[in-house]
N, C-alpha and C positions, 0 to 999 in steps of 0.2 A: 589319225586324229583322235585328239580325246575327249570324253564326252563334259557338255556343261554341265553344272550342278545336277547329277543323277538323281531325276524324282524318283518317288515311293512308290507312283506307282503310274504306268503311260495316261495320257491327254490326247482328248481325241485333235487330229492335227491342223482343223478346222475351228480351233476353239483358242486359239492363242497365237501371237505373230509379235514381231517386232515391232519397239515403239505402243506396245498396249499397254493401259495401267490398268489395276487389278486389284482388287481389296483384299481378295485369298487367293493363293499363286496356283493352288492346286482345286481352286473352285472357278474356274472363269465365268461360268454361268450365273453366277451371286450377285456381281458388276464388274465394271468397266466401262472405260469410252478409250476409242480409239478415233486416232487424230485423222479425217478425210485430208485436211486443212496442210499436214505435214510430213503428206504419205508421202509423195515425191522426193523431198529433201531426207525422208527417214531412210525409203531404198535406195535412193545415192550412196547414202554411209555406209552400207548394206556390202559383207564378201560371203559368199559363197564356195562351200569347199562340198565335193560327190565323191563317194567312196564305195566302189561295188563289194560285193562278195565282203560284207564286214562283221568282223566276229569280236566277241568281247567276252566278258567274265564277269560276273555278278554275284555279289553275296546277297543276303535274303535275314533280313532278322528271324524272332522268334512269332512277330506277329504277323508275318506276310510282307513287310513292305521292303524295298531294294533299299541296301546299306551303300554298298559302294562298289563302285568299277575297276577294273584293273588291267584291261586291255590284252589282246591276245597274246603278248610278250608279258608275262604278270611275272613279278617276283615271288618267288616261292615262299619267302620269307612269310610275307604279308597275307599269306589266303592258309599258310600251314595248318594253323588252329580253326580255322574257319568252317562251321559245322555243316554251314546251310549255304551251296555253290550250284551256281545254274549258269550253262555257256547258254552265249546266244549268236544266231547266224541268221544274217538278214544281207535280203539282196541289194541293199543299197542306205547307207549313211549320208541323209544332208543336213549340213549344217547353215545356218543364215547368223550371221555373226555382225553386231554394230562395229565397225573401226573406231568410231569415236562416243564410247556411249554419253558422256556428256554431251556434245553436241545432238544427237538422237532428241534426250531427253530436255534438253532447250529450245527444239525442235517443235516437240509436245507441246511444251507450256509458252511456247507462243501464239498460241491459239486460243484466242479469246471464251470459247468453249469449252474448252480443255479446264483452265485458269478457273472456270465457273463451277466447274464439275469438283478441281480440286478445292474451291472456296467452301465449298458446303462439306466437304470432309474436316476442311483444319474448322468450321465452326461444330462439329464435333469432340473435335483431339485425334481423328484416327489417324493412323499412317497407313499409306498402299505401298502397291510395288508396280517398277516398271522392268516389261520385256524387253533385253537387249541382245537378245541371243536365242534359237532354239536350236536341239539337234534332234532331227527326225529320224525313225528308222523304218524301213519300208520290207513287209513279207517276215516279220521275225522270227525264228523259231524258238522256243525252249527248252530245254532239257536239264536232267540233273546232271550233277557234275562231282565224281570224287577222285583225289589224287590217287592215282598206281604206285605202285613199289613201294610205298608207306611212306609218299613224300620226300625218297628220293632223287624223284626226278621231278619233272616238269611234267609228264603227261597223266593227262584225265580220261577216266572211266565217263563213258556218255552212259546216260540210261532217259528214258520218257518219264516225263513227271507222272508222279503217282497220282491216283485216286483221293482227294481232299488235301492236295499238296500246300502247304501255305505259303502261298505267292500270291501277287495282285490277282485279282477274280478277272481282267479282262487276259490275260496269258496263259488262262487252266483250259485244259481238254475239255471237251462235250463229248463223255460216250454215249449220250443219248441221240448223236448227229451223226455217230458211227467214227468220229475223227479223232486219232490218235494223238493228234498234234495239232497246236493252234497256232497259226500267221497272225501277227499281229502288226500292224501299223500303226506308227503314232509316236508321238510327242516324248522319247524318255531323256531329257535333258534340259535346264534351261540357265543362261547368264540370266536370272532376275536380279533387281537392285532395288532393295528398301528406301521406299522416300519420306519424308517426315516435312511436317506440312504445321504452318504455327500464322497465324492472326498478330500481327505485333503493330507498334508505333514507330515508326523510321530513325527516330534516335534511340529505341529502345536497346539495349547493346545486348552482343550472345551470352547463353552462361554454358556451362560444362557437356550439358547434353546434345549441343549443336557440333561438339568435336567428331569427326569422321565423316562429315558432312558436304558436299560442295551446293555451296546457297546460291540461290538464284531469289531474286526479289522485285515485287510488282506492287504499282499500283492499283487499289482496288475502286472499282468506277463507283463514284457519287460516295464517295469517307475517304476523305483526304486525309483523315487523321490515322486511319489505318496502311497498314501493308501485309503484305501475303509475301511470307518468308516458302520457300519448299528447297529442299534439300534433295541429292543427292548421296545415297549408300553405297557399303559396297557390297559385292554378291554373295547372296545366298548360298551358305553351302551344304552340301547333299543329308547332313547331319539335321542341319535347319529344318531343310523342307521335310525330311522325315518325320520328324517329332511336330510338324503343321500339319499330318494328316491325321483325319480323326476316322477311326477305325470303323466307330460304332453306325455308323451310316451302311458302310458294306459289310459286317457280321450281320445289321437287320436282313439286309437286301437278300445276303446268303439263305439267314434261314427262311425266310419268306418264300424264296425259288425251292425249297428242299419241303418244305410244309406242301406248296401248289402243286407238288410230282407228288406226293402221298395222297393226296387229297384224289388227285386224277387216278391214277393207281387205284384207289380205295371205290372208287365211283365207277369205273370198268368191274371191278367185281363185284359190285351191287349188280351190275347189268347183265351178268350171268347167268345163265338158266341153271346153272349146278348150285349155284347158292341163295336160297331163299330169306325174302328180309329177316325173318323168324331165327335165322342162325345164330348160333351165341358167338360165331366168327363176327357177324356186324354188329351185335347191340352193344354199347357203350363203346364203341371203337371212337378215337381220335386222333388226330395224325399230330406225331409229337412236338411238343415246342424245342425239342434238342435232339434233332435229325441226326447230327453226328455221331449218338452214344447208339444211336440203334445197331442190334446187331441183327445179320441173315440169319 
């Protein structure tokens, strides 16, 4: 199986399902509403596909976040040039896949809640997105990956991600936990589809930017003079969602976690009987703002 729109970077698998709309596809926590009203009709539409012992191949930009897939049969073509390559083997691949995402998503917005939730967006201008797909992977491993024979053939040199490897921060090693290697579960895949959401007047006719759309149209209770256009996109693709993730949120986070182990470090040797406050080892000590340039 191949994976949906490969995000930047895994979700945790409890924070996203099918039939969810989503303001940020890679922040579920920000908003959302998900339809109680159209759960039933939504897992109807709902296939399922289980894939044991599944492995794939993954490239990695230059800032950490996953570029693209290419499955355990990869064309050598397409990953030759490819600087930055990580297999992955996880004990199990599930997919939940809509049959019909239109219908899914007609599903949603006939729910008079839903409809409410999307009314106070279009009296904004935003657009959201809806889940119509996840592929989950379950126990994943990571490793680095470079071609043998100089690209001759198909097979890969495995090696353990390195020490500040840059890849998603939820798939790097803790050798502070003693663990070489990190299992990971969770969310790396999704069919999302942009929807675009607009306030109009029932004879008011589309203009250019409704093209790619599939409209659905409601009345809005108590303004009869209004109507609630929402649209239908198509999916996101793994390009998209990359360039949606904003970095600067987990570079804080990193150096924050890399400052709190200096700081702890720094406060055990205050606590030692061999080094007195008076030492010129602690006065004016500060644990750096750029952990990474420090060297042993």
């Amino acid at each position: 199986m191949v994976l949906h729109g490969l995000l930047p970077k895994p979700l945790s698998a409890d924070e996203v399902t099918v039939g969810q709309l989503l303001v940020h596809p890679l922040h579920p926590e920000q908003d959302g509403f998900y339809s109680t009203t159209a759960h039933e009709e939504i897992d109807a539409l709902n296939d399922y596909h289980i894939q044991l012992r599944y492995r794939d191949l993954f490239s990695v930009d230059t800032q950490g976040r996953f570029m693209a897939n290419y499955g355990a049969k990869f064309d050598l073509g397409r990953i030759y040039r490819q600087p930055n390559l990580i297999t992955v083997n996880a004990e199990q691949m599930i997919q939940r896949v809509s049959q019909s995402p239109q219908r899914a998503f007609e599903a949603v917005c006939g729910d008079p809640e839903a409809r409410e939730w999307i009314y106070q967006l279009a009296q904004e201008e935003k657009e959201f997105y809806i889940v119509v797909g996840v592929t989950e992977l379950k126990n994943a491993v990571f490793r680095r990956a470079r071609l043998q024979d100089a690209g001759a053939s198909n097979r890969l040199a495995e090696t353990p991600l390195e020490k500040g490897a840059k890849v998603p921060r939820a798939v790097r090693s803790n050798p502070r936990l003693g663990q070489s290697e990190n299992y990971v579960s969770g969310v790396f895949g999704m069919d999302v589809r942009r929807v675009s959401t607009r306030i109009t007047r029932p004879e008011e006719p589309h203009d250019l930017r409704d093209i790619g759309f599939l409209w659905s149209y409601f009345d809005v209770p108590g303004k009869p003079r209004e109507q609630l256009m929402v649209g239908l996109g198509e999916p996101l693709k793994a390009n998209d969602l990359r360039l949606m993730w904003d970095l600067s949120e987990e570079d804080v986070q990193t150096n924050l976690d890399a400052i709190s182990r200096l700081s702890s470090d720094m406060l055990s040797a205050a606590a030692s009987p061999l080094l007195r406050p008076s030492s010129p080892a602690l006065r004016g000590r500060s644990p750096s703002p750029h952990p990474l340039t420090l060297r042993s």
